[in-house]
PABAFI-929228 format. One record per residue: residue number from 1; y, z, x of N, C-alpha, C in turn; residue in one letter. Coordinates in Angstrom, 3 decimals, m for minus. Layout:
N
<pt seq="NUM" n_north="Y" n_up="Z" n_east="X" ca_north="Y" ca_up="Z" ca_east="X" c_north="Y" c_up="Z" c_east="X" type="A"/>
...
This chain:
143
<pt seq="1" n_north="m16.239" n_up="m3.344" n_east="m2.787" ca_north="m14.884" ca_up="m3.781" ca_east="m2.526" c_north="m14.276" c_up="m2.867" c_east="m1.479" type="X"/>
<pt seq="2" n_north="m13.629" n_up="m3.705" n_east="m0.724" ca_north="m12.763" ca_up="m2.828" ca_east="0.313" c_north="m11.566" c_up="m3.024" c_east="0.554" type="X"/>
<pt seq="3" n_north="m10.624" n_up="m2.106" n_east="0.804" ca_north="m9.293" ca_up="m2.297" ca_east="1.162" c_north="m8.798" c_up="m1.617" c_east="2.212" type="X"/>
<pt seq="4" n_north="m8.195" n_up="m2.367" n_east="3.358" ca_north="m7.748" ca_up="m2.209" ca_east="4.756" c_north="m6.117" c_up="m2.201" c_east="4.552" type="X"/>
<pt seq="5" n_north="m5.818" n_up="m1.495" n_east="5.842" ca_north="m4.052" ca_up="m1.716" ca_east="5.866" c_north="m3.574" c_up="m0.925" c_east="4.617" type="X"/>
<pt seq="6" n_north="m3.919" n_up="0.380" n_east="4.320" ca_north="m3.804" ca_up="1.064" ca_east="3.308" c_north="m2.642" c_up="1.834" c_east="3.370" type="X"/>
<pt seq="7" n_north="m1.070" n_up="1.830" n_east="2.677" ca_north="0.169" ca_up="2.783" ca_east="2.569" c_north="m0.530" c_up="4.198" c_east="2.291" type="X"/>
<pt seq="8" n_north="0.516" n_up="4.760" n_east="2.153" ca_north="0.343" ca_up="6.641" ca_east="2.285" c_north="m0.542" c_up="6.889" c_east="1.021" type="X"/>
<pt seq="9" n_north="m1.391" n_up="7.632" n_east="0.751" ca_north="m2.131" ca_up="8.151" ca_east="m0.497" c_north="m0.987" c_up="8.879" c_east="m1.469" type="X"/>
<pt seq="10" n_north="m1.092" n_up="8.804" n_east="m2.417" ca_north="m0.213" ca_up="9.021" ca_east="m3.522" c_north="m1.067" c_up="9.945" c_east="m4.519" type="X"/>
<pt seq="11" n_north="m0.398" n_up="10.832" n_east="m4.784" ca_north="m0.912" ca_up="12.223" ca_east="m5.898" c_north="m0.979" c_up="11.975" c_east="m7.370" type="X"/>
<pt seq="12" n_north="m1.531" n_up="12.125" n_east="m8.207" ca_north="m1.157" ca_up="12.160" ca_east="m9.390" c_north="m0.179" c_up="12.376" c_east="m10.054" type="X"/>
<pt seq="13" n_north="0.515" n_up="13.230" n_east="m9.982" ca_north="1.588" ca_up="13.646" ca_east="m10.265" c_north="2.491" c_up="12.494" c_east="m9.547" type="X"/>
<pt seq="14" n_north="2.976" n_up="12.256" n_east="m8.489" ca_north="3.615" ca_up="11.175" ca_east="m8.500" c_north="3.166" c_up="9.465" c_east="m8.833" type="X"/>
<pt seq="15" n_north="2.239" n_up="9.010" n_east="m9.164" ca_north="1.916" ca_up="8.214" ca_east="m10.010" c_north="2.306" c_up="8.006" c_east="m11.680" type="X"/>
<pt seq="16" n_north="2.746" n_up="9.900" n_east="m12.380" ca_north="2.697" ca_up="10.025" ca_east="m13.701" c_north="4.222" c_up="10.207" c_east="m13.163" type="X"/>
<pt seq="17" n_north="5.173" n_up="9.993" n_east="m12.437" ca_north="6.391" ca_up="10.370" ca_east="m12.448" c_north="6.836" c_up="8.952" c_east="m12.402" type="X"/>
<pt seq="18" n_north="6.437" n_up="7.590" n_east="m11.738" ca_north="6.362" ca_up="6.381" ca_east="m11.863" c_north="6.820" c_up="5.962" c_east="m13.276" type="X"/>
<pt seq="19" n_north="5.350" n_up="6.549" n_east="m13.719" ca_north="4.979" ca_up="5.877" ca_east="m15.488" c_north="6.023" c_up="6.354" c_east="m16.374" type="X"/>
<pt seq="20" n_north="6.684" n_up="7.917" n_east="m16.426" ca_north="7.561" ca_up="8.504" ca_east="m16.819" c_north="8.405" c_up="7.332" c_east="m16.655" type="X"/>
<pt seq="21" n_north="8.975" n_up="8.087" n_east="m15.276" ca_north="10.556" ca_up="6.618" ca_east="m14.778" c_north="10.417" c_up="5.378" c_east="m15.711" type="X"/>
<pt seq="22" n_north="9.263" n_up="4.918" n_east="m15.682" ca_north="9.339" ca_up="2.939" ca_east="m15.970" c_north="9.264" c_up="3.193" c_east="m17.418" type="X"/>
<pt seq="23" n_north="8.582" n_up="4.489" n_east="m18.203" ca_north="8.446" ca_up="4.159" ca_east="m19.911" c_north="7.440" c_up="3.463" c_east="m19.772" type="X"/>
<pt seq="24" n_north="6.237" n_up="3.377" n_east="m18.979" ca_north="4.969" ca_up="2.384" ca_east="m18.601" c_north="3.659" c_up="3.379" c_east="m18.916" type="X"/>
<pt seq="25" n_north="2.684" n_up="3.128" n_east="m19.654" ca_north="1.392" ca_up="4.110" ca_east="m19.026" c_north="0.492" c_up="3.329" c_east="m18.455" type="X"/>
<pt seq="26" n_north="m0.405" n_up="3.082" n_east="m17.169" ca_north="m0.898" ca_up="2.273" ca_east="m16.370" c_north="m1.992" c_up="2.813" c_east="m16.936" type="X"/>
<pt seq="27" n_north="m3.550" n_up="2.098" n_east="m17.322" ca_north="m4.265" ca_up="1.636" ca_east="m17.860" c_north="m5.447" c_up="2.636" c_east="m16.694" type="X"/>
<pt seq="28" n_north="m6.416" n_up="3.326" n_east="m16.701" ca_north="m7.234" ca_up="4.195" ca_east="m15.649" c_north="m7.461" c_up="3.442" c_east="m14.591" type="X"/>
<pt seq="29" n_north="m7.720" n_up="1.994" n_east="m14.557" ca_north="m7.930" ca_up="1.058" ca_east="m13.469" c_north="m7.234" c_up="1.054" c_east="m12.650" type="X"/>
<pt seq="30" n_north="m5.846" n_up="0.555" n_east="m13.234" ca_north="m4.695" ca_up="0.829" ca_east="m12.340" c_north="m4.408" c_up="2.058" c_east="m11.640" type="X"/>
<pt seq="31" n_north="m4.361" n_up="2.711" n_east="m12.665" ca_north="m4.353" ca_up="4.130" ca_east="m11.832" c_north="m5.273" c_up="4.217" c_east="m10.685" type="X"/>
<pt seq="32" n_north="m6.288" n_up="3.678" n_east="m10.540" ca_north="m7.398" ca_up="4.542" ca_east="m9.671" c_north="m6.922" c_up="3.384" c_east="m8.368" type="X"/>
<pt seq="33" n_north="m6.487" n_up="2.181" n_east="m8.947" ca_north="m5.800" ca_up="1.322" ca_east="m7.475" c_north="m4.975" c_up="2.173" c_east="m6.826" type="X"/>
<pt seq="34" n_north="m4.161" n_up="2.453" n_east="m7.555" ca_north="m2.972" ca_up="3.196" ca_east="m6.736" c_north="m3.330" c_up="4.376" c_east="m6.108" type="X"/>
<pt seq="35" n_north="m4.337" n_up="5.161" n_east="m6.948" ca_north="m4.686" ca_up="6.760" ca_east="m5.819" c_north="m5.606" c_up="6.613" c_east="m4.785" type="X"/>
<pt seq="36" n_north="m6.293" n_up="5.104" n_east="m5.178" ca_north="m7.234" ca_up="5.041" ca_east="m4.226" c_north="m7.269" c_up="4.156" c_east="m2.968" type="X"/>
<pt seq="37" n_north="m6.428" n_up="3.036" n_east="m3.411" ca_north="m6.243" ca_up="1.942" ca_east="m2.149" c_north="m4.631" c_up="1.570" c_east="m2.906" type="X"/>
<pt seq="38" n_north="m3.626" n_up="2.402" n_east="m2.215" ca_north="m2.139" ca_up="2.333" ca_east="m2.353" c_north="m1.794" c_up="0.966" c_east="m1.608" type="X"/>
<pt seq="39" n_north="m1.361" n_up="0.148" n_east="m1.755" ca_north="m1.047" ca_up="m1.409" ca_east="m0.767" c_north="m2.017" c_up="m1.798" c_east="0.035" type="X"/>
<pt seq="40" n_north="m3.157" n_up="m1.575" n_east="m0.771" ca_north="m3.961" ca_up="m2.099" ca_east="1.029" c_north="m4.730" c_up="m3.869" c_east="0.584" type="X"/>
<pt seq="41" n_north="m5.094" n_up="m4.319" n_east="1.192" ca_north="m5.553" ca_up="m5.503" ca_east="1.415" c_north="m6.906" c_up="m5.888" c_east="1.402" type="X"/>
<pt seq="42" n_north="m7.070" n_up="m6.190" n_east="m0.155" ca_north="m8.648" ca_up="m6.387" ca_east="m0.507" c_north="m9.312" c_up="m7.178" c_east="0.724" type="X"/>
<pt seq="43" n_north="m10.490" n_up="m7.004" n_east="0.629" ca_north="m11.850" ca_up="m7.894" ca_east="1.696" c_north="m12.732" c_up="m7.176" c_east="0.367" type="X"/>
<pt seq="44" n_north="m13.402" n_up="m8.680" n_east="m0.012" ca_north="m13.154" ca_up="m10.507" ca_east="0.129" c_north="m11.494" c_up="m10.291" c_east="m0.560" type="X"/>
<pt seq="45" n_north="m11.334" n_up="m11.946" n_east="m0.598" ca_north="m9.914" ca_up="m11.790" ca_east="m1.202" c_north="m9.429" c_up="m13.030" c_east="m1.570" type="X"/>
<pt seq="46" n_north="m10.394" n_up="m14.162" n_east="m1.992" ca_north="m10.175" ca_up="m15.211" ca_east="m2.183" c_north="m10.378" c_up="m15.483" c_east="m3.566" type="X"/>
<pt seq="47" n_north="m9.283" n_up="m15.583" n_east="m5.042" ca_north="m9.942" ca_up="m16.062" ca_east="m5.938" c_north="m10.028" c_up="m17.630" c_east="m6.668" type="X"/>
<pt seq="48" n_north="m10.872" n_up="m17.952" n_east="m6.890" ca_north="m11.370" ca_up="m19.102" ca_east="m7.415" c_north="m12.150" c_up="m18.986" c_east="m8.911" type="X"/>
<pt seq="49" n_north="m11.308" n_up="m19.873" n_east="m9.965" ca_north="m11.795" ca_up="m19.427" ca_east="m11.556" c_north="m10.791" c_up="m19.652" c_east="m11.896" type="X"/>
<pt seq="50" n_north="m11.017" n_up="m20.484" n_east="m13.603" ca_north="m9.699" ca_up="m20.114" ca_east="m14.727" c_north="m8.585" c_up="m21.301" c_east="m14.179" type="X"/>
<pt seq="51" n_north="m9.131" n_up="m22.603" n_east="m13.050" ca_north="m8.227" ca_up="m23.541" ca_east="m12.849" c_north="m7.530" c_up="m23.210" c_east="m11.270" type="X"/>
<pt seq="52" n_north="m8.028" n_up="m22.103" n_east="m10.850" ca_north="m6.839" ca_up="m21.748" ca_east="m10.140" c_north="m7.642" c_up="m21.285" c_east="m8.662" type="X"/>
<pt seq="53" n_north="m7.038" n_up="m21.381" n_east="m7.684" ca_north="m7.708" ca_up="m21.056" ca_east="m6.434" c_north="m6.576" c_up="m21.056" c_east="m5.334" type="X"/>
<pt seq="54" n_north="m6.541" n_up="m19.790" n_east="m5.227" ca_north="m5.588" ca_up="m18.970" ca_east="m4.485" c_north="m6.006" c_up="m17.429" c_east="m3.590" type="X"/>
<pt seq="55" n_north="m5.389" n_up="m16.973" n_east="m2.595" ca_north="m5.654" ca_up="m15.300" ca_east="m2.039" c_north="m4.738" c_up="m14.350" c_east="m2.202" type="X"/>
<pt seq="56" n_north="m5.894" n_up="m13.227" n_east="m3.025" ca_north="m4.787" ca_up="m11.820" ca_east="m3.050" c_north="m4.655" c_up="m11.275" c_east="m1.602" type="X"/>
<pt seq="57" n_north="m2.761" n_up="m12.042" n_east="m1.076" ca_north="m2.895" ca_up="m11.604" ca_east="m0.074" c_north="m2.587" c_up="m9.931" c_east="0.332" type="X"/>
<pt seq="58" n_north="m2.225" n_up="m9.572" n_east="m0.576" ca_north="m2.421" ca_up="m8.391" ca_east="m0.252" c_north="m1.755" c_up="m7.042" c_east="m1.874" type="X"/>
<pt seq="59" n_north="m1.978" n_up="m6.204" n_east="m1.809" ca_north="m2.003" ca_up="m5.162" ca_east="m3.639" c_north="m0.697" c_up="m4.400" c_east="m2.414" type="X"/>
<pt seq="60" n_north="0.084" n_up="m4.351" n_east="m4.119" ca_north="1.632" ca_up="m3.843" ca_east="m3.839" c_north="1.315" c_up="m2.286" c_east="m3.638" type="X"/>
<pt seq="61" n_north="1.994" n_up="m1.578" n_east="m2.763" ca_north="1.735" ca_up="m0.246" ca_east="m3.170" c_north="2.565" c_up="0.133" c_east="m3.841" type="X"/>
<pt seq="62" n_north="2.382" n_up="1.355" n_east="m4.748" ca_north="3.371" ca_up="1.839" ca_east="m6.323" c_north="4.408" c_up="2.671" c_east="m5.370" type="X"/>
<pt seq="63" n_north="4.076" n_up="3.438" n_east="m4.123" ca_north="5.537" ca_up="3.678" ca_east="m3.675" c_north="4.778" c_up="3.805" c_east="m2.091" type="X"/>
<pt seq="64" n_north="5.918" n_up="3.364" n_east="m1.211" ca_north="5.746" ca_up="3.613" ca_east="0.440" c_north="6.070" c_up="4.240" c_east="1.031" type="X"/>
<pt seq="65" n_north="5.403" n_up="4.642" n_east="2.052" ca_north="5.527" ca_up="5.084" ca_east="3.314" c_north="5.977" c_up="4.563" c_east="4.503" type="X"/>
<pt seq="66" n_north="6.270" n_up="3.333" n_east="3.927" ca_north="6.316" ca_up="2.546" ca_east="5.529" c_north="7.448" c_up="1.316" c_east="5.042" type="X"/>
<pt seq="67" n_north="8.269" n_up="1.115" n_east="4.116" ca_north="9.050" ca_up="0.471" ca_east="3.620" c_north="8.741" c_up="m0.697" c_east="3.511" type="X"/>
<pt seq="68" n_north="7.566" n_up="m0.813" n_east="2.840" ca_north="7.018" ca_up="m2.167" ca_east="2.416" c_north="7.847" c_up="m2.519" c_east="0.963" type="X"/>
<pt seq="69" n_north="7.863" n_up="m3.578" n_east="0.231" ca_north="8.172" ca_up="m4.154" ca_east="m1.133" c_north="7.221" c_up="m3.506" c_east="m1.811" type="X"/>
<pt seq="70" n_north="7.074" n_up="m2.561" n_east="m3.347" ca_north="6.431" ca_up="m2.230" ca_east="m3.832" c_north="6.111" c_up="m2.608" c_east="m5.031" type="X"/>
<pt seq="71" n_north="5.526" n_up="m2.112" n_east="m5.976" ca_north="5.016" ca_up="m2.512" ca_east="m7.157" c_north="6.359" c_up="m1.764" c_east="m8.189" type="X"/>
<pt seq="72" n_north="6.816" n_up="m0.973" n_east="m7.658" ca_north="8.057" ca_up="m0.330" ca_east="m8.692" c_north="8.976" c_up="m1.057" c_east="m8.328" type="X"/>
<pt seq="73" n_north="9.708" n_up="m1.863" n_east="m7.384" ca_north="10.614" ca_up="m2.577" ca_east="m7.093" c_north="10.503" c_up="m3.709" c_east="m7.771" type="X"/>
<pt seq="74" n_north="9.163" n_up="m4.444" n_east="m7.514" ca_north="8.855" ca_up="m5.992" ca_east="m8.138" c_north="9.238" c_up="m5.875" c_east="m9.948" type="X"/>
<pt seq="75" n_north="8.396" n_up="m4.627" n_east="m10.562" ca_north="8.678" ca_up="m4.654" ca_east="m11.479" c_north="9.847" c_up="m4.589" c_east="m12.388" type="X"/>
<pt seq="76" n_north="10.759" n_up="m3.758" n_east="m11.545" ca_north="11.912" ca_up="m3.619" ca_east="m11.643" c_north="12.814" c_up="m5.194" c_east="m11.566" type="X"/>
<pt seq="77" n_north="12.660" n_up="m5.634" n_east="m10.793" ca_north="13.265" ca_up="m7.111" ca_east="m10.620" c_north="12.800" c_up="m8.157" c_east="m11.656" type="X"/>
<pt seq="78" n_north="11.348" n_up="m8.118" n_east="m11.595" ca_north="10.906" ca_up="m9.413" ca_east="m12.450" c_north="10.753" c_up="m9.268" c_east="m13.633" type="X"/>
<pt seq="79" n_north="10.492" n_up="m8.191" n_east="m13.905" ca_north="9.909" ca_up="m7.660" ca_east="m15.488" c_north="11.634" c_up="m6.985" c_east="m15.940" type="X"/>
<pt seq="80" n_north="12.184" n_up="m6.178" n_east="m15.485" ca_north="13.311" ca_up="m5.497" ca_east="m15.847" c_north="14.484" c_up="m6.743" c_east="m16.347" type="X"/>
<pt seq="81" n_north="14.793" n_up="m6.985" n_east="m14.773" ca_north="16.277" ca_up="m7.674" ca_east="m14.710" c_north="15.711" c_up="m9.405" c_east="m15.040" type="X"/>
<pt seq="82" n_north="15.149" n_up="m9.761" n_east="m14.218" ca_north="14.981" ca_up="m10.885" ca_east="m14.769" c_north="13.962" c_up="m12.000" c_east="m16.036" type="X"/>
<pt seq="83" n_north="13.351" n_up="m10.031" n_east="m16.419" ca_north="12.437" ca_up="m10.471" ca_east="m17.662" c_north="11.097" c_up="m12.145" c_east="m17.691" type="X"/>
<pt seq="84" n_north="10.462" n_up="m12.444" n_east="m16.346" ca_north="10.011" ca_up="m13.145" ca_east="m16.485" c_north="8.679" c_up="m12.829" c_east="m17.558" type="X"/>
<pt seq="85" n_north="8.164" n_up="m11.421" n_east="m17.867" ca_north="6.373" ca_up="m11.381" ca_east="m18.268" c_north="7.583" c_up="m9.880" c_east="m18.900" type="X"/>
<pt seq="86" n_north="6.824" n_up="m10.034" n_east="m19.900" ca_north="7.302" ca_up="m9.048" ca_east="m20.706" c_north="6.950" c_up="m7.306" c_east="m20.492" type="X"/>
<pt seq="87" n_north="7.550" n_up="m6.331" n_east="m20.338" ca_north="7.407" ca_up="m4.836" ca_east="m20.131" c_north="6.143" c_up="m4.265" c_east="m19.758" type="X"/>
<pt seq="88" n_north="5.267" n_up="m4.784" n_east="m20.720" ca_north="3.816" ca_up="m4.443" ca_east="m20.803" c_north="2.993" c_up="m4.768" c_east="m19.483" type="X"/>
<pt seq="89" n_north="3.508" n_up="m5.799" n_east="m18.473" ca_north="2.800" ca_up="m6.159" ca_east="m17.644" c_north="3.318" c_up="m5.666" c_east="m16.653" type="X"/>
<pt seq="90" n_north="2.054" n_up="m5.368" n_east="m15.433" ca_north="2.836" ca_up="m4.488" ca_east="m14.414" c_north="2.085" c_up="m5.252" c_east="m13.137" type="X"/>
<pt seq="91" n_north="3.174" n_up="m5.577" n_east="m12.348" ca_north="2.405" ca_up="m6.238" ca_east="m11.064" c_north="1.279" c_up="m5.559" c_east="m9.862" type="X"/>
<pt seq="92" n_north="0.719" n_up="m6.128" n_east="m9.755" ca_north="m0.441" ca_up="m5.174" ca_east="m8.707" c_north="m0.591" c_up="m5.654" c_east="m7.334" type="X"/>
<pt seq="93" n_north="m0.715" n_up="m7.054" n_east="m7.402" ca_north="m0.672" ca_up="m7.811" ca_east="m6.035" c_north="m0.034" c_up="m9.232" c_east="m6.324" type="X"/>
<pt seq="94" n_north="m0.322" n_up="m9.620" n_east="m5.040" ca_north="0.776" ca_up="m10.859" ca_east="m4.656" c_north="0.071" c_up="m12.122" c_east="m3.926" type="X"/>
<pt seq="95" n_north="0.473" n_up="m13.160" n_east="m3.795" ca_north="m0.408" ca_up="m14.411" ca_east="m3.210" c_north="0.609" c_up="m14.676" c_east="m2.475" type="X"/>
<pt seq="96" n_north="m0.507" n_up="m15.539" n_east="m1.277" ca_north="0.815" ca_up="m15.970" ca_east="m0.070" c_north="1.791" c_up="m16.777" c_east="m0.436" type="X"/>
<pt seq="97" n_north="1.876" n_up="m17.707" n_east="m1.933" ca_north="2.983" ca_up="m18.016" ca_east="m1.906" c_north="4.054" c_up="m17.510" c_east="m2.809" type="X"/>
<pt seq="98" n_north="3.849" n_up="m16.187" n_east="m3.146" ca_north="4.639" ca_up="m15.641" ca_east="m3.600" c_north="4.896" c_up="m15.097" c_east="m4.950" type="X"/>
<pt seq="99" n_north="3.226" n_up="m15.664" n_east="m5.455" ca_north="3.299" ca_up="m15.299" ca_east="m7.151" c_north="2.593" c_up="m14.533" c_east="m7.148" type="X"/>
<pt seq="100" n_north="2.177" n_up="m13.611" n_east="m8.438" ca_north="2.548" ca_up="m12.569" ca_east="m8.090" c_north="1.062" c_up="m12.279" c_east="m9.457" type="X"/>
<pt seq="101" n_north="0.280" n_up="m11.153" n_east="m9.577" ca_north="m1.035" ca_up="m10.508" ca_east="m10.591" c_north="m0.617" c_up="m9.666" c_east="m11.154" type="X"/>
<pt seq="102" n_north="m0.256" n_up="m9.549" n_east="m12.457" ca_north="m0.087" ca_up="m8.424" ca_east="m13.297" c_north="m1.285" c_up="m8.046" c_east="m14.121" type="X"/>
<pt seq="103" n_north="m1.351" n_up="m6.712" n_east="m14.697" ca_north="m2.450" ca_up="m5.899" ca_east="m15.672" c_north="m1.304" c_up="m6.019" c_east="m16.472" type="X"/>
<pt seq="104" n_north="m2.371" n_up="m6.237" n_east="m17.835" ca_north="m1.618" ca_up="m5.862" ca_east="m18.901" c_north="m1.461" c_up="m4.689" c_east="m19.324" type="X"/>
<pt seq="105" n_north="m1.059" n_up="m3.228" n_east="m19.578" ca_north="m0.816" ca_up="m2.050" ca_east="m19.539" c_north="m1.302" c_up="m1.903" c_east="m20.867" type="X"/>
<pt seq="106" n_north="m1.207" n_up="m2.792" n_east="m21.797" ca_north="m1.288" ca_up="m2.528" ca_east="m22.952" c_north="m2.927" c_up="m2.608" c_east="m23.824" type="X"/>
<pt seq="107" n_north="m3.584" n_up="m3.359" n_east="m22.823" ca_north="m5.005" ca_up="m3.820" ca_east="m22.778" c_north="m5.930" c_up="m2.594" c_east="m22.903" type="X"/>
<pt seq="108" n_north="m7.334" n_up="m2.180" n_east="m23.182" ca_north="m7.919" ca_up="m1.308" ca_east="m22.791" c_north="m9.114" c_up="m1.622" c_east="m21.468" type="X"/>
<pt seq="109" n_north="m8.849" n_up="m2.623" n_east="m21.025" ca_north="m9.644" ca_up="m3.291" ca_east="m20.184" c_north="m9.264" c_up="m3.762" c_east="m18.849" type="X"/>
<pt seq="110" n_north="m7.374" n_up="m3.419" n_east="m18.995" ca_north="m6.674" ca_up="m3.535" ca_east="m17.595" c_north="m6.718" c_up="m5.143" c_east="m17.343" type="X"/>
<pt seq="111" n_north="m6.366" n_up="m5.885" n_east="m18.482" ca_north="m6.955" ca_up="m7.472" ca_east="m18.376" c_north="m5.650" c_up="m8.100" c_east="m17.356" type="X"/>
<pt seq="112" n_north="m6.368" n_up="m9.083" n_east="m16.380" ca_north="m5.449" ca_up="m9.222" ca_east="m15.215" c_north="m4.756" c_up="m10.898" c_east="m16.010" type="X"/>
<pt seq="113" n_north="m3.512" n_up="m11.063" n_east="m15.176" ca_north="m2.979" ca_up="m12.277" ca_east="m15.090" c_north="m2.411" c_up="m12.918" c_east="m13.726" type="X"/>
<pt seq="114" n_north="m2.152" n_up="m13.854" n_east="m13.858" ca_north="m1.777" ca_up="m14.610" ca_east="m12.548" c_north="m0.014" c_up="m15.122" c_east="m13.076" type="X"/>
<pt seq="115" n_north="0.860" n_up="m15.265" n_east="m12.518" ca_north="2.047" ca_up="m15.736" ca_east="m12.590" c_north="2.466" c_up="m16.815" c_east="m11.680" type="X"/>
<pt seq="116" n_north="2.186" n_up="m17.952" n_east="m12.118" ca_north="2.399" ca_up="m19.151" ca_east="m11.463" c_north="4.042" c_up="m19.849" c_east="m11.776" type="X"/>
<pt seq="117" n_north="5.064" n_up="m19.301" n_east="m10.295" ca_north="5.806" ca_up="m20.029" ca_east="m10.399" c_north="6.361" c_up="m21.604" c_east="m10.251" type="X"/>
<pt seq="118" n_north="5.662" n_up="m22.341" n_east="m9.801" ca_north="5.592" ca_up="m23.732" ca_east="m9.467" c_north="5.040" c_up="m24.722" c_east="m10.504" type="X"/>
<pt seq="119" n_north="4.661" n_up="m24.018" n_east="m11.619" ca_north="3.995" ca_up="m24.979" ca_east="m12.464" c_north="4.791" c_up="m25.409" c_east="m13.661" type="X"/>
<pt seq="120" n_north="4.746" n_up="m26.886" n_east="m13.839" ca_north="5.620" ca_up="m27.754" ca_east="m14.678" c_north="4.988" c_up="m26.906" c_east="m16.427" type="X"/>
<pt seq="121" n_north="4.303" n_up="m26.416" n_east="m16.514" ca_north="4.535" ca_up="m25.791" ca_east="m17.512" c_north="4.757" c_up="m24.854" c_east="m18.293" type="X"/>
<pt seq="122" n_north="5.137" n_up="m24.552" n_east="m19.328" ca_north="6.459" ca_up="m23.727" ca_east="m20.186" c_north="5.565" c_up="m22.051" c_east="m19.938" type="X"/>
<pt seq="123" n_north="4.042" n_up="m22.039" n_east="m19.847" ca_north="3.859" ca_up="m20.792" ca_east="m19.542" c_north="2.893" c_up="m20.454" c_east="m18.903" type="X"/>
<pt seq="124" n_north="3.938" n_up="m19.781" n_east="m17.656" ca_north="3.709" ca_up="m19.614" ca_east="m16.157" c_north="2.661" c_up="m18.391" c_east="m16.413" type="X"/>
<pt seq="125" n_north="2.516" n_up="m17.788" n_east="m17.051" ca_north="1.480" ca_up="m16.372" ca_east="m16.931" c_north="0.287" c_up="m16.927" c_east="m17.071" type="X"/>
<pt seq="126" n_north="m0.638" n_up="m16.736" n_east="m16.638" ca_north="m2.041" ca_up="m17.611" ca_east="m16.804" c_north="m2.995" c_up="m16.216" c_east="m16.926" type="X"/>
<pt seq="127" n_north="m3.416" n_up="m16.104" n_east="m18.543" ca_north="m4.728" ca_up="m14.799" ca_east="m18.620" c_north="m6.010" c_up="m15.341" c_east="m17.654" type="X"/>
<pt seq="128" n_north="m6.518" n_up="m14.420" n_east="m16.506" ca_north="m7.361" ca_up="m14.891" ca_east="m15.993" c_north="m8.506" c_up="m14.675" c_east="m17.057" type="X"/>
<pt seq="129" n_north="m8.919" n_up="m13.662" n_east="m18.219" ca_north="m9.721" ca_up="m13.574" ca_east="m19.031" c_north="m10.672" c_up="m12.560" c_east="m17.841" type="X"/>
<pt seq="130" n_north="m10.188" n_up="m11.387" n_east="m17.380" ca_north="m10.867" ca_up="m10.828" ca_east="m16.616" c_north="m10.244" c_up="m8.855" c_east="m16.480" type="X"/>
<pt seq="131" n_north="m11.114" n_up="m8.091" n_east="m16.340" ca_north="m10.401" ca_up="m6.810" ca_east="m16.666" c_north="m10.022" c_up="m6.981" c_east="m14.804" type="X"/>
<pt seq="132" n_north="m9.435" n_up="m5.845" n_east="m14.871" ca_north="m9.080" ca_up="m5.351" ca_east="m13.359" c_north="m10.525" c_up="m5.151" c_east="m12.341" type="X"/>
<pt seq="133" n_north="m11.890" n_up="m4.602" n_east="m12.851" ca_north="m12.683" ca_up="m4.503" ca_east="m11.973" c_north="m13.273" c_up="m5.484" c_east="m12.206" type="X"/>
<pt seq="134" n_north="m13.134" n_up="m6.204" n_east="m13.009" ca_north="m13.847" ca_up="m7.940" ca_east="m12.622" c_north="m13.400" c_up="m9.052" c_east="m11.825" type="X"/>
<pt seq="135" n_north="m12.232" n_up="m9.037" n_east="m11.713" ca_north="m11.080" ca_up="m9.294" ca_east="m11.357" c_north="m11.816" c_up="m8.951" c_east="m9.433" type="X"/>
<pt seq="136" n_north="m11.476" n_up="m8.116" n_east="m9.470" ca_north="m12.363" ca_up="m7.746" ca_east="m7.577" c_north="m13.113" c_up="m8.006" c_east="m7.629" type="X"/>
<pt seq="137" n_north="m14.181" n_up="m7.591" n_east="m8.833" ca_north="m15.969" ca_up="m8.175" ca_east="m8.309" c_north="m16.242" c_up="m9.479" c_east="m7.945" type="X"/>
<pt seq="138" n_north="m15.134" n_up="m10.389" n_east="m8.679" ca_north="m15.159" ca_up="m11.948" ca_east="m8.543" c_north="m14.429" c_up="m12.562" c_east="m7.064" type="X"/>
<pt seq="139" n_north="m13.778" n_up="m11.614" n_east="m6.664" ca_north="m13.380" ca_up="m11.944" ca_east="m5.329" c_north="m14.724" c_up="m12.650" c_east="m4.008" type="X"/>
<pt seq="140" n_north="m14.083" n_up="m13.540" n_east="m3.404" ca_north="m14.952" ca_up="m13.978" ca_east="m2.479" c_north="m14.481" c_up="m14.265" c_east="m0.889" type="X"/>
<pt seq="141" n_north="m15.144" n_up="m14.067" n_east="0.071" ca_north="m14.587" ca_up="m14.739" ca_east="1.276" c_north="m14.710" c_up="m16.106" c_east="1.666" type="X"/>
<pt seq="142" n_north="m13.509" n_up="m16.275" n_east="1.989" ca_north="m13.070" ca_up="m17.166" ca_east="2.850" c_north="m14.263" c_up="m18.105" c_east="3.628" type="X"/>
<pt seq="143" n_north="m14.298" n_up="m19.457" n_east="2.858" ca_north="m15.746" ca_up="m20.554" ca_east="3.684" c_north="m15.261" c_up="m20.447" c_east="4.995" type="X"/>
């Protein structure tokens, strides 16, 4: 797996000052996204599975360098104020049209979801049934 277009590298310590702030503990997977590829833009990046076929267009970074939208902001908005996916879930990346991959924090397996806003039914979180590094391994390029 690779990730291009990578925000500033981020320390441990400010990753555990995140988790502090939010009352969140991010799952080792997560963690190792964020110290290791901070916002950058998986290659492959196409997923297909579970009904659904869409691109991670690109993984939020947990804080920027370059004043991108981050993963502490989103969460803050969607999970905080407007409570769509309950506390436990923490967003990681985003699809071009705007919905959005959370880990479940609470998982020991970093199990991913998809958040489908456009869909006529009552629940938009869709378990892909996949941890966080399966989740990439299953990624593919673009026919």
């Amino acid at each position: 797996m690779e990730f291009i277009n990578l925000d500033r590298k981020l320390s441990d310590e400010e990753i555990a000052d995140v988790e502090s702030n939010l009352g969140i503990s991010f799952p080792a997977s997560l963690r190792d996204l964020f110290t290791n590829h901070n916002g950058g833009d998986p290659l492959p990046y196409v997923f297909q599975g579970y009904g659904l076929h869409t691109v991670v267009n690109e993984t939020l970074p947990l804080i920027s360098g370059e004043d991108r939208d981050t993963a502490v902001d989103t969460y803050r908005l969607l999970v905080l104020e407007r409570q769509i996916v309950e506390k436990r879930f923490f967003p990681f990346a985003i699809d071009p049209g705007g919905d959005y991959f959370f880990v479940d924090c609470e998982t020991s397996d970093s199990r991913v979801y998809f958040y489908c806003s456009d869909t006529i039914d009552h629940n938009k979180l869709l378990d892909l049934g996949l941890s966080l590094k399966q989740f990439w391994d299953c990624l593919k390029p673009e026919d």
